[in-house]
C-alpha positions, 0 to 999 in steps of 0.5 A: 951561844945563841938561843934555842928555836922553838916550834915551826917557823913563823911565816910573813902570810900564816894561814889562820883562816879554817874553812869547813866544807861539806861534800857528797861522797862523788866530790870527795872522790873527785878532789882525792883523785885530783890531788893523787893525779897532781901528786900533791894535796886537797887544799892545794888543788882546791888553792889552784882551782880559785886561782883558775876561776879568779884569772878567769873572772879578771878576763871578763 
């Protein structure tokens, strides 16, 4: 028999990184609406908004 796994997955790119952000109230609504709209969540459309900018500056 083999062995019994335990816990999630071990991924070859974790995300290990915490990033704490303040935002007025506006903003806060602003991503919760995106993030509604795209039917996904907050840090992926924060994930896709660096993305965007990054091509943008790699553009230039």
């Amino acid at each position: 028999m083999s062995p019994l796994k335990k816990g999630q997955k071990l991924t070859d790119n974790p995300k290990n990184v915490r990033l704490d952000l303040r935002l007025t109230k506006t903003e806060a609504e602003d991503l919760q609406y995106c993030a509604d709209k795209l039917n996904t969540s907050r840090t992926d459309v924060i994930n896709r908004g660096v993305k965007k900018i990054k091509e943008e500056i790699e553009k230039q």
